[in-house]
PyMOL CGO cylinders between C-alpha atoms (Angstrom):
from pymol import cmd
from pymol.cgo import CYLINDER

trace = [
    CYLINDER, 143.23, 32.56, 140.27, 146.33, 31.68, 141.60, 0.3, 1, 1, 1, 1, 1, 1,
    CYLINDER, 146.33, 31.68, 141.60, 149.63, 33.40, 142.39, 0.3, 1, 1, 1, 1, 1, 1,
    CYLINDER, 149.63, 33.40, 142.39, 152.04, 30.97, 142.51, 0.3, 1, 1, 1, 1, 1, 1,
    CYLINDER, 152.04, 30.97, 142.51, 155.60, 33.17, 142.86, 0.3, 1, 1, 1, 1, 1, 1,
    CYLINDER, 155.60, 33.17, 142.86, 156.72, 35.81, 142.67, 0.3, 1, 1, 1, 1, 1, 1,
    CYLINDER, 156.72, 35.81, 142.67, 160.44, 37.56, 141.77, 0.3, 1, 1, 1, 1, 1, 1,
    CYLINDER, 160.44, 37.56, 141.77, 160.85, 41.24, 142.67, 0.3, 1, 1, 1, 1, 1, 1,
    CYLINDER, 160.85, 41.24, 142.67, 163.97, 42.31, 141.61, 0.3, 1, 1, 1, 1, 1, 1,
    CYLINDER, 163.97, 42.31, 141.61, 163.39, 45.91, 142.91, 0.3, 1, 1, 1, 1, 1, 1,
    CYLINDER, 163.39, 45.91, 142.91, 160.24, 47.86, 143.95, 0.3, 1, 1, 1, 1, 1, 1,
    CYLINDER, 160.24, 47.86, 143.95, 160.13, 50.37, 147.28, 0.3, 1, 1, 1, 1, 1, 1,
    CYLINDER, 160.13, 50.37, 147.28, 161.96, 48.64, 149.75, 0.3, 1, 1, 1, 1, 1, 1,
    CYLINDER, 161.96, 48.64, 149.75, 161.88, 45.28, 148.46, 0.3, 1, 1, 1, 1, 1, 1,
    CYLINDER, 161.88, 45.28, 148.46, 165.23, 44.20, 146.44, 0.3, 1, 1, 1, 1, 1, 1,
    CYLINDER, 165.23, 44.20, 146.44, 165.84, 40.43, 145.49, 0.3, 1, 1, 1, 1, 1, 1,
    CYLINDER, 165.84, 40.43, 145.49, 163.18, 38.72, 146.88, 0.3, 1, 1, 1, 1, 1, 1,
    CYLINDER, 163.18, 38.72, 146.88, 161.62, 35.38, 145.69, 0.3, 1, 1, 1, 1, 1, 1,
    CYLINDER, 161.62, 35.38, 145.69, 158.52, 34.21, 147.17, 0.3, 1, 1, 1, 1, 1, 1,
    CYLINDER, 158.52, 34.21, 147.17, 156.68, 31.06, 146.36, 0.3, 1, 1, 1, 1, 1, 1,
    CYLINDER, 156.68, 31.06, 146.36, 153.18, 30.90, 147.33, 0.3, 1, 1, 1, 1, 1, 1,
    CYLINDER, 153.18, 30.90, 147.33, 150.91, 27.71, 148.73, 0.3, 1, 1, 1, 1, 1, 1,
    CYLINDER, 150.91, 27.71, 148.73, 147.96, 26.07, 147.58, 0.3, 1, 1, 1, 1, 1, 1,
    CYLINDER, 147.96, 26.07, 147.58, 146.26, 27.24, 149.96, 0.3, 1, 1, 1, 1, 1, 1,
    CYLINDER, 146.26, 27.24, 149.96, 146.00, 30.58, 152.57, 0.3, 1, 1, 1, 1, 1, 1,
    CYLINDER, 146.00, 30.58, 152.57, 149.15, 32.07, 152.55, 0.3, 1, 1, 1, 1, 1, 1,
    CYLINDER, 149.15, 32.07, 152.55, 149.99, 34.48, 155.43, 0.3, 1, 1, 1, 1, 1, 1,
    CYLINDER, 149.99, 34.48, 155.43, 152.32, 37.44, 155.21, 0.3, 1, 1, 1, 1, 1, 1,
    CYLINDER, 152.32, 37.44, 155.21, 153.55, 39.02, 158.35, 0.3, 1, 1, 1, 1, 1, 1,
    CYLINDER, 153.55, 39.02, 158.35, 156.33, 40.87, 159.49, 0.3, 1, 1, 1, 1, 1, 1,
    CYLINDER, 156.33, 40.87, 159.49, 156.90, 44.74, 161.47, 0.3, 1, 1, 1, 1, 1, 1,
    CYLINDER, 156.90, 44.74, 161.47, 155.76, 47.93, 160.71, 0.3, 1, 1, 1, 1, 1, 1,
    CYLINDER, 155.76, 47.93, 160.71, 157.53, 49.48, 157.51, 0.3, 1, 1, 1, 1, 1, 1,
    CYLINDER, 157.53, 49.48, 157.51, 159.30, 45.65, 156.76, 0.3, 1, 1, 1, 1, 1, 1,
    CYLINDER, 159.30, 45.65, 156.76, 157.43, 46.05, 153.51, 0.3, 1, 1, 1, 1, 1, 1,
    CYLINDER, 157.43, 46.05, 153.51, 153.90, 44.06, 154.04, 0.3, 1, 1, 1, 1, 1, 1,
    CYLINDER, 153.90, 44.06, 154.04, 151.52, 46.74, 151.56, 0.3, 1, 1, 1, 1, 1, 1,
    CYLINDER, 151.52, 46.74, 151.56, 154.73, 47.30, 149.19, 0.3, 1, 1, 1, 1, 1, 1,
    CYLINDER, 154.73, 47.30, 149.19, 154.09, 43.61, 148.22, 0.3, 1, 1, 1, 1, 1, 1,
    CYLINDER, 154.09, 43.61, 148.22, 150.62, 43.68, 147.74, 0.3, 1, 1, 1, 1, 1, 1,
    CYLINDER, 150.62, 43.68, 147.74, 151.57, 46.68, 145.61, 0.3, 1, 1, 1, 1, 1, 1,
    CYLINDER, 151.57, 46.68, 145.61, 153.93, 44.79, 143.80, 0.3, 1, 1, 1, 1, 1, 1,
    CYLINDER, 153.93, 44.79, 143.80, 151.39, 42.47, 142.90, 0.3, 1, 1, 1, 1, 1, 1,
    CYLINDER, 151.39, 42.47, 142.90, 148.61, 44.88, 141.98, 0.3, 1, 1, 1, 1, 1, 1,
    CYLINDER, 148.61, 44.88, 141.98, 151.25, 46.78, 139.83, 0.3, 1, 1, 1, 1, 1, 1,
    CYLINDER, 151.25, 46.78, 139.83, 152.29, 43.63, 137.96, 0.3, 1, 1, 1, 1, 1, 1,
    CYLINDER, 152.29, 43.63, 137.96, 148.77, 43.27, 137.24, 0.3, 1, 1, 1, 1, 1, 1,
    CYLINDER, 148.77, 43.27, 137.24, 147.59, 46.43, 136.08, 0.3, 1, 1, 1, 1, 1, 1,
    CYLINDER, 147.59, 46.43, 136.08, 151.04, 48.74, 136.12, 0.3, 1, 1, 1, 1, 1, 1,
    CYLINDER, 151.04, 48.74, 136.12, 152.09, 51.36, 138.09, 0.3, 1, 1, 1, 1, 1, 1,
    CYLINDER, 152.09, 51.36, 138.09, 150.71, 54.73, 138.15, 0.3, 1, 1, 1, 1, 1, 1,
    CYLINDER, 150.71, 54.73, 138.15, 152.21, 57.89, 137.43, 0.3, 1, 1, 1, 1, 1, 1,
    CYLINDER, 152.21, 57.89, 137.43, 149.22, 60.29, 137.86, 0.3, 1, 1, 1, 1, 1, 1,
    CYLINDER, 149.22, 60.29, 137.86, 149.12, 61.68, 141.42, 0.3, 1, 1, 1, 1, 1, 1,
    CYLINDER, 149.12, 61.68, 141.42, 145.29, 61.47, 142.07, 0.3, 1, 1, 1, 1, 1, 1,
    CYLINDER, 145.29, 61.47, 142.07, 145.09, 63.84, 144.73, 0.3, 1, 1, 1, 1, 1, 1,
    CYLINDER, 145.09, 63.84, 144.73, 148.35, 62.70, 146.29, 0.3, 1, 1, 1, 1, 1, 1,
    CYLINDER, 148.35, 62.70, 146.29, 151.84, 63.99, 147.34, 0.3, 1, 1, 1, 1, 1, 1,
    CYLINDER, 151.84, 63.99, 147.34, 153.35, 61.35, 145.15, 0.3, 1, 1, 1, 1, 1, 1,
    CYLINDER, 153.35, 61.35, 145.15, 152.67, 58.94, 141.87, 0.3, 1, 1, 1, 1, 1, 1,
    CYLINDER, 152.67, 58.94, 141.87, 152.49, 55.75, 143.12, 0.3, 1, 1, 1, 1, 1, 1,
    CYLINDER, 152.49, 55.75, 143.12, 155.58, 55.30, 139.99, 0.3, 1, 1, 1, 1, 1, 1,
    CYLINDER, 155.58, 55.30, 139.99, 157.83, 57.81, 142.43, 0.3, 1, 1, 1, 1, 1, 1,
    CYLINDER, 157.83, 57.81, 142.43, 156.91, 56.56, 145.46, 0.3, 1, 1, 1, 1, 1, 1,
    CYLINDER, 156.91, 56.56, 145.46, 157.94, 53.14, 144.53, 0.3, 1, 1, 1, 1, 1, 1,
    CYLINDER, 157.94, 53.14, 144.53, 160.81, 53.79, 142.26, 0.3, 1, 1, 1, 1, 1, 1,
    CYLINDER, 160.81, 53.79, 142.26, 163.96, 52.40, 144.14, 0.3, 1, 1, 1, 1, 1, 1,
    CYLINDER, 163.96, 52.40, 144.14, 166.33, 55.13, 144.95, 0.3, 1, 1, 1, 1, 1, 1,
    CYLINDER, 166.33, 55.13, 144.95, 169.62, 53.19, 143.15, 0.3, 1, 1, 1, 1, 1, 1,
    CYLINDER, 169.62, 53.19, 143.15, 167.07, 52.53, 140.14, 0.3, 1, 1, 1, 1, 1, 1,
    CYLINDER, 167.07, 52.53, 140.14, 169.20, 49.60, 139.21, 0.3, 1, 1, 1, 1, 1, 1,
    CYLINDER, 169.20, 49.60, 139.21, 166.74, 47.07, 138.51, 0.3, 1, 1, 1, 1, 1, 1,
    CYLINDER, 166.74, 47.07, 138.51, 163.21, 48.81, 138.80, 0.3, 1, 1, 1, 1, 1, 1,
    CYLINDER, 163.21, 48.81, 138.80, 161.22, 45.73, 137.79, 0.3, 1, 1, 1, 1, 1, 1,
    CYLINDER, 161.22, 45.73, 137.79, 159.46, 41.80, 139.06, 0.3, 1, 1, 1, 1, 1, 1,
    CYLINDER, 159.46, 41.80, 139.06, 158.14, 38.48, 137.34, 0.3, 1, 1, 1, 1, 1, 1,
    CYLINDER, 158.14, 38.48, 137.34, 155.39, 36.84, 138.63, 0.3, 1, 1, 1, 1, 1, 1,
    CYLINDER, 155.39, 36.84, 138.63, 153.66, 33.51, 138.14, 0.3, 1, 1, 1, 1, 1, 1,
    CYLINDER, 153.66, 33.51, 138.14, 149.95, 32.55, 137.90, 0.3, 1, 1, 1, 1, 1, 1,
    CYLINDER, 149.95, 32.55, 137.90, 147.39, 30.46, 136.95, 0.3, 1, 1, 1, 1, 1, 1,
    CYLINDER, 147.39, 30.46, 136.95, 143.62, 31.20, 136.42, 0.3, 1, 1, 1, 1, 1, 1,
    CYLINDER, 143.62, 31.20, 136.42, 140.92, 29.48, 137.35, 0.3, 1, 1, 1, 1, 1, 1,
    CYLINDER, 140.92, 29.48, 137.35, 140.57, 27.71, 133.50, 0.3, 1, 1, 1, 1, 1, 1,
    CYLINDER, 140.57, 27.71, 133.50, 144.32, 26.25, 134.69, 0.3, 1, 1, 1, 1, 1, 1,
    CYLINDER, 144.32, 26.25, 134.69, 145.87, 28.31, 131.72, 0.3, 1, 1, 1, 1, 1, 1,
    CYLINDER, 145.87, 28.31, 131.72, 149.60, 29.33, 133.60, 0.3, 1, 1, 1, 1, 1, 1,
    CYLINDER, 149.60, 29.33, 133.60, 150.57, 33.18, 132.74, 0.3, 1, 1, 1, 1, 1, 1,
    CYLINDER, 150.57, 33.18, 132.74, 154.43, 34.69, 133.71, 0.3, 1, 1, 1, 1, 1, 1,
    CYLINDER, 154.43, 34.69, 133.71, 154.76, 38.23, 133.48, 0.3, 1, 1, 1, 1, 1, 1,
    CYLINDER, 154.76, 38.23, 133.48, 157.98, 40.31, 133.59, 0.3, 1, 1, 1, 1, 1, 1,
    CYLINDER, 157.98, 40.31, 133.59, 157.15, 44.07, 134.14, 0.3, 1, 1, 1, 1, 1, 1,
    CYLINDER, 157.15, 44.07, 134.14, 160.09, 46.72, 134.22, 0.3, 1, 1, 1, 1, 1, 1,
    CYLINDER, 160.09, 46.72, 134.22, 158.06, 49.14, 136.27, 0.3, 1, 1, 1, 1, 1, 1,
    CYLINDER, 158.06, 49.14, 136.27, 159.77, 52.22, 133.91, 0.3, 1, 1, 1, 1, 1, 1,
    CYLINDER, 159.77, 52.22, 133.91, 158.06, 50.62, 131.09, 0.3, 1, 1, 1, 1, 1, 1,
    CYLINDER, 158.06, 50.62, 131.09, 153.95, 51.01, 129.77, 0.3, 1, 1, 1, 1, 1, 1,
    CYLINDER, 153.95, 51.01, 129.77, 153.60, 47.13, 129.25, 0.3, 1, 1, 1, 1, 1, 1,
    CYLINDER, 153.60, 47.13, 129.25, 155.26, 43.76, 130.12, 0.3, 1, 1, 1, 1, 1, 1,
    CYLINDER, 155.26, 43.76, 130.12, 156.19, 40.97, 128.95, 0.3, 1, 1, 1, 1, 1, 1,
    CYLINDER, 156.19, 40.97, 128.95, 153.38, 38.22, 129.07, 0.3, 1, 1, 1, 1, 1, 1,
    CYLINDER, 153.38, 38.22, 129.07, 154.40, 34.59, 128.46, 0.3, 1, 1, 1, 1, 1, 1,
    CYLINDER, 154.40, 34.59, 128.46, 151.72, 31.77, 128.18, 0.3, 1, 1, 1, 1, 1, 1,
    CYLINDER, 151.72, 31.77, 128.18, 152.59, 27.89, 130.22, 0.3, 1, 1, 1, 1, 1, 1,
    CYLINDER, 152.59, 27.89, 130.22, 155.49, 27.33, 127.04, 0.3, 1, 1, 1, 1, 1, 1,
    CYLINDER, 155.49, 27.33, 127.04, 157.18, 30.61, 127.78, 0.3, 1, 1, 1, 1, 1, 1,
    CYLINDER, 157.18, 30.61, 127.78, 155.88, 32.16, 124.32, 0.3, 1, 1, 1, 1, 1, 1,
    CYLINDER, 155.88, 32.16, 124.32, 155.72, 35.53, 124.33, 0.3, 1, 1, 1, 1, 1, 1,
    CYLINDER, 155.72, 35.53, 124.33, 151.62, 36.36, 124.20, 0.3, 1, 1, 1, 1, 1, 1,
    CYLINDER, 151.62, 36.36, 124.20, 152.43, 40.84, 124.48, 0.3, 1, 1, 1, 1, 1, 1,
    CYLINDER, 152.43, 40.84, 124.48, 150.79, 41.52, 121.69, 0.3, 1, 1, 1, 1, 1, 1,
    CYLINDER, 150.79, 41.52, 121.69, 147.27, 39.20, 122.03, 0.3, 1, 1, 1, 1, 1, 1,
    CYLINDER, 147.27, 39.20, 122.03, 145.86, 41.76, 124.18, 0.3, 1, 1, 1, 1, 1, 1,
    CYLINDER, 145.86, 41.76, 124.18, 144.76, 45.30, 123.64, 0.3, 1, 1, 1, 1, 1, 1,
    CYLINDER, 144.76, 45.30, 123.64, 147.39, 48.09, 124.63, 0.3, 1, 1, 1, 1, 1, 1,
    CYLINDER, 147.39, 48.09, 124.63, 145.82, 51.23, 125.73, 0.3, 1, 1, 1, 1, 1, 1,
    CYLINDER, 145.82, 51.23, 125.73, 148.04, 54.27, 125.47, 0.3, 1, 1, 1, 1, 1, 1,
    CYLINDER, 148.04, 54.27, 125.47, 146.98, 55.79, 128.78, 0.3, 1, 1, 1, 1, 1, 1,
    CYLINDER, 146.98, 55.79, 128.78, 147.18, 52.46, 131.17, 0.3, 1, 1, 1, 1, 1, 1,
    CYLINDER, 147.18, 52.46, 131.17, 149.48, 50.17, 128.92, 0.3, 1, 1, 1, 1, 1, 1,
    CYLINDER, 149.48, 50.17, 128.92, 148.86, 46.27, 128.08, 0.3, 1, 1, 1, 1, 1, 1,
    CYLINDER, 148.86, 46.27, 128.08, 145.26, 45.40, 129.24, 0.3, 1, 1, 1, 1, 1, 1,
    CYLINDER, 145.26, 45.40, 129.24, 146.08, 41.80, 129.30, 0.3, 1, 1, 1, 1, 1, 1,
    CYLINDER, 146.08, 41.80, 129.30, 144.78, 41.12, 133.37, 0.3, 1, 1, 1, 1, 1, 1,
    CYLINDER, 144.78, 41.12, 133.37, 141.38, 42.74, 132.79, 0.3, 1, 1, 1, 1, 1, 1,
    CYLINDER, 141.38, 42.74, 132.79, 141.17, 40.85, 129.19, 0.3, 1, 1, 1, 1, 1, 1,
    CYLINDER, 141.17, 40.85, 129.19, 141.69, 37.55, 130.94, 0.3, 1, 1, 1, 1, 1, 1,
    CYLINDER, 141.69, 37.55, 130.94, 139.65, 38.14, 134.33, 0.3, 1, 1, 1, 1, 1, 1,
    CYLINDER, 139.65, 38.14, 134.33, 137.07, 40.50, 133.79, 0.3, 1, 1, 1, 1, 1, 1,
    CYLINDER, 137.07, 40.50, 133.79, 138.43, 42.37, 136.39, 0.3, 1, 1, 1, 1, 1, 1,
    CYLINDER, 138.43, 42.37, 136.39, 139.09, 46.27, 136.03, 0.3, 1, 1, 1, 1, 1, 1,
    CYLINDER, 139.09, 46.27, 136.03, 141.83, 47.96, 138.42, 0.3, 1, 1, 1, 1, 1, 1,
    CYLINDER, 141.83, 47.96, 138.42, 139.48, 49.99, 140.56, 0.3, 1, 1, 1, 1, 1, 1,
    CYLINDER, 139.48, 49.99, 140.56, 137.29, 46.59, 140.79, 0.3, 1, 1, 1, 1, 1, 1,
    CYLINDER, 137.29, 46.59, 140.79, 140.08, 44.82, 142.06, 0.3, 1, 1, 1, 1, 1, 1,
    CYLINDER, 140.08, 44.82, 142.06, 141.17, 47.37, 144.31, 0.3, 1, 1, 1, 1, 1, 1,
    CYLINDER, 141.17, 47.37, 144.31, 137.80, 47.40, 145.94, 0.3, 1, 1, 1, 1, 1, 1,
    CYLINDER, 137.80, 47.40, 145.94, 137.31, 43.78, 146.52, 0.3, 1, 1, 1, 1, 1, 1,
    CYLINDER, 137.31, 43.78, 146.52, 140.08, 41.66, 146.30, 0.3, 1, 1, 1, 1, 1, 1,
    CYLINDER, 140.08, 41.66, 146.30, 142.79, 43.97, 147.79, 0.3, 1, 1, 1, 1, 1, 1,
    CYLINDER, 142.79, 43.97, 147.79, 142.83, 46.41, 150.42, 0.3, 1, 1, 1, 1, 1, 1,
    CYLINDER, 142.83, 46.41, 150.42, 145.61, 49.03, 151.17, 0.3, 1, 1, 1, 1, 1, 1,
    CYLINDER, 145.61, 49.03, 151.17, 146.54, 49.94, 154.41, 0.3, 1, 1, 1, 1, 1, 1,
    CYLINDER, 146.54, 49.94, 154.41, 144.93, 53.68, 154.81, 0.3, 1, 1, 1, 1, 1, 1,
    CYLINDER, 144.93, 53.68, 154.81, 142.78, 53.47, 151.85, 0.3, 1, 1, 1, 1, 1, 1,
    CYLINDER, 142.78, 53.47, 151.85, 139.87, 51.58, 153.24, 0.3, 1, 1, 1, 1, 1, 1,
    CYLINDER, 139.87, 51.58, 153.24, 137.56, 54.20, 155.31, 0.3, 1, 1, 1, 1, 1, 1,
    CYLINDER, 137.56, 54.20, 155.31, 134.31, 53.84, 156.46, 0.3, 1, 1, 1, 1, 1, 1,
    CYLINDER, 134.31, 53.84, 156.46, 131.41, 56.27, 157.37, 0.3, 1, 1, 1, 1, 1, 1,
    CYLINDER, 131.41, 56.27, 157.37, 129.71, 56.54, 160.68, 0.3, 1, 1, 1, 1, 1, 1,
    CYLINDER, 129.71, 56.54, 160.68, 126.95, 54.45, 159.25, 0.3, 1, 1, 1, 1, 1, 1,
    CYLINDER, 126.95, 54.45, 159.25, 128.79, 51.45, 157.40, 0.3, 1, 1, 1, 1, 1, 1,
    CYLINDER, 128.79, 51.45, 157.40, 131.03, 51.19, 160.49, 0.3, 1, 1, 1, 1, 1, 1,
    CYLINDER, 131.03, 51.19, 160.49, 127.47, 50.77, 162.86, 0.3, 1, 1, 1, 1, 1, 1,
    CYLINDER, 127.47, 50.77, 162.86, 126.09, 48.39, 159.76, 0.3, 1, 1, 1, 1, 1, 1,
    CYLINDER, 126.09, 48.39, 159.76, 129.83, 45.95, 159.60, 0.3, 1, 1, 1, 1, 1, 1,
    CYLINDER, 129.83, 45.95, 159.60, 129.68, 46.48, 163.72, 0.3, 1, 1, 1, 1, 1, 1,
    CYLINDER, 129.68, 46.48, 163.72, 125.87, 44.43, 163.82, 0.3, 1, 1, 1, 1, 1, 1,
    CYLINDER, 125.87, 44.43, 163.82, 126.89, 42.14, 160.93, 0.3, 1, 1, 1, 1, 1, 1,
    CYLINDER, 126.89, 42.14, 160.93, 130.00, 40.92, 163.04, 0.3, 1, 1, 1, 1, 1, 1,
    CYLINDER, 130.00, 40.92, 163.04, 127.86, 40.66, 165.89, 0.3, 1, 1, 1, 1, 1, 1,
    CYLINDER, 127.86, 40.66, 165.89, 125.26, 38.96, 164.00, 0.3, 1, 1, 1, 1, 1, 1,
    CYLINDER, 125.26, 38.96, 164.00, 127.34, 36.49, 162.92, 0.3, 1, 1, 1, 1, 1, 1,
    CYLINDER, 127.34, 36.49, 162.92, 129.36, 35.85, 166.29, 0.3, 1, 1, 1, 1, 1, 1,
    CYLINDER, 129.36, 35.85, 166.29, 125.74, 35.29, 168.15, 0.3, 1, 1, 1, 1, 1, 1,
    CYLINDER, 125.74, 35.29, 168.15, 124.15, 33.45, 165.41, 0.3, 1, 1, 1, 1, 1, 1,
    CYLINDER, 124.15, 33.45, 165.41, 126.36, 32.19, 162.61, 0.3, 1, 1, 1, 1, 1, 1,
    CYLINDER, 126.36, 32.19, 162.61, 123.94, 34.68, 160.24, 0.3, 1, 1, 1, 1, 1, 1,
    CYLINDER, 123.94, 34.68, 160.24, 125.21, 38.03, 159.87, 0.3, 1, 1, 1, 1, 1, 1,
    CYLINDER, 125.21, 38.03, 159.87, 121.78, 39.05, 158.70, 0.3, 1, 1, 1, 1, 1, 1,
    CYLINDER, 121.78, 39.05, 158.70, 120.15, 37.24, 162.28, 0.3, 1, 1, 1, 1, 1, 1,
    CYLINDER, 120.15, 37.24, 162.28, 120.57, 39.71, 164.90, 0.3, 1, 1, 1, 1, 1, 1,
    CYLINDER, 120.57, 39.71, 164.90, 119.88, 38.05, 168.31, 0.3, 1, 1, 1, 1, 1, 1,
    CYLINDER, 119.88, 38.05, 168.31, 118.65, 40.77, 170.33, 0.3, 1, 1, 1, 1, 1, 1,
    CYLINDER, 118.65, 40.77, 170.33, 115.94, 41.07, 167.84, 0.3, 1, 1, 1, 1, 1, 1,
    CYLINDER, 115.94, 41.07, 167.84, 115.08, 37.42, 168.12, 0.3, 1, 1, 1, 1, 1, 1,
    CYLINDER, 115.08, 37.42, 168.12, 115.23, 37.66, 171.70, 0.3, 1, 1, 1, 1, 1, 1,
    CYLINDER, 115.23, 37.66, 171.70, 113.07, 40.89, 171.52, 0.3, 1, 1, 1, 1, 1, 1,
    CYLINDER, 113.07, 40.89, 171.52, 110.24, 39.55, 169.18, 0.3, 1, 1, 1, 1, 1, 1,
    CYLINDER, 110.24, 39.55, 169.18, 110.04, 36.43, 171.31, 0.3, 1, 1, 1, 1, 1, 1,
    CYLINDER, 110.04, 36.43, 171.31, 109.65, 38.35, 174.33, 0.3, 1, 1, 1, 1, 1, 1,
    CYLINDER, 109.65, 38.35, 174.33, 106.54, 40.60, 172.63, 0.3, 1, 1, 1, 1, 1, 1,
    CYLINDER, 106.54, 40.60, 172.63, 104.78, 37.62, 171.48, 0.3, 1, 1, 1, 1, 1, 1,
    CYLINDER, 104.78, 37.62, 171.48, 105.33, 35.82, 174.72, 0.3, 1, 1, 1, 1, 1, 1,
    CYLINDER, 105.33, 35.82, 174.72, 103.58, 38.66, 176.31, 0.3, 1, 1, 1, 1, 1, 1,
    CYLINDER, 103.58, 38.66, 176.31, 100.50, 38.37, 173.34, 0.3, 1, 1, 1, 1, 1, 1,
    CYLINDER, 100.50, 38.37, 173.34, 100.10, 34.87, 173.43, 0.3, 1, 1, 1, 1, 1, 1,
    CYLINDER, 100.10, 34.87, 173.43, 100.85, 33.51, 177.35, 0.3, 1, 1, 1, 1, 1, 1,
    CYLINDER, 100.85, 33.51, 177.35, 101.30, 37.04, 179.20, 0.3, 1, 1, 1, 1, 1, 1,
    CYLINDER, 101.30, 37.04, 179.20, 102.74, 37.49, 182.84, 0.3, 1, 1, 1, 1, 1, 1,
    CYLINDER, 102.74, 37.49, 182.84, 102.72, 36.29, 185.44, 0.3, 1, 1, 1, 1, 1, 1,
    CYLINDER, 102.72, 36.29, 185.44, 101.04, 38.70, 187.15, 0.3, 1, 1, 1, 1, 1, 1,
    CYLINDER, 101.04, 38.70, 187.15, 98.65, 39.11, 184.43, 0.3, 1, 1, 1, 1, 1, 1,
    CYLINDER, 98.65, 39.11, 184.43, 98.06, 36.02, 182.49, 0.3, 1, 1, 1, 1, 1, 1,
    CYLINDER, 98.06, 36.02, 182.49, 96.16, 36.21, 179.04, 0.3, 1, 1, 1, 1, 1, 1,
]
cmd.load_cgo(trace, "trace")
């Protein structure tokens, strides 16, 4: 899949901002608090909607990004899947379900199932792809990826892995190790030759 741009009208921070995106790697940077995650969000939330259950939080994701003039709470976006069908969707954020239009701007809402808890189900439908799968793989929130003691020490020796090697699953000490052991079996030392 493809995002190729993308028209926030309002959403958090952002207000009129039109972003077309490359073929290719496209790289996002700017300060602290200039509004970096509130895009990704923007694009998640076109996706699958924006959430007004508080999970645990202060605030719904819905009033956390709900602009405070509330003039124009809502984006388009453009994409294309990997079958090369073209999608536009235009999502006021205050709203259950967009608008989905198919490559000849026709209005495709209603093709898709529309759940009454999380709205128009049209993403998943087309991709496969629930929320929380997406969330898990393909994006990742600032403060919302954490890892235990032992995945940190496990991604720690895969990146060293594959610096050494090229293999994260190649660890050279233990190459170096296991040669040095069977050196000793086979030849032995100097002092004590086999």
């Amino acid at each position: 899949m493809k995002i190729q741009t993308l028209k926030i009208n309002q959403f958090g921070k952002l207000q009129n901002k039109e972003i077309t995106l490359s073929d290719h790697i496209n790289l996002i940077q700017g300060k602290n608090e200039s509004g970096k995650s509130t895009l990704l969000k923007f694009i998640l939330s076109m996706f699958y909607g924006l959430s007004k259950n508080k999970n645990g939080k202060t605030y719904t994701d819905f009033e956390k990004y709900t602009p405070w003039q509330e003039i124009d709470f809502s984006g388009k976006m453009k994409y294309t899947l990997d079958n090369n069908e073209t999608y536009e969707i235009f999502r006021e954020f205050k709203k259950k379900s967009p608008k989905i239009y198919n490559n000849n701007l026709e209005e495709i809402s209603k093709n898709y199932t529309i759940d009454k808890t999380t709205g128009n189900r049209f993403f998943t439908e087309q991709t496969g792809v629930e929320e929380d799968l997406f969330t898990s793989t393909i994006v990742s929130m600032q403060n919302e990826t954490r890892l235990g003691e032992k995945e940190q020490t496990t991604l720690i020796q895969k990146l060293s892995n594959l610096v050494s090697t090229g293999e994260d699953n190649l660890s050279y000490q233990k190459i170096i190790n296991k040669l040095n052991k069977r050196q000793l079996e086979e030849i032995g030392t100097r002092k004590k030759p086999r």
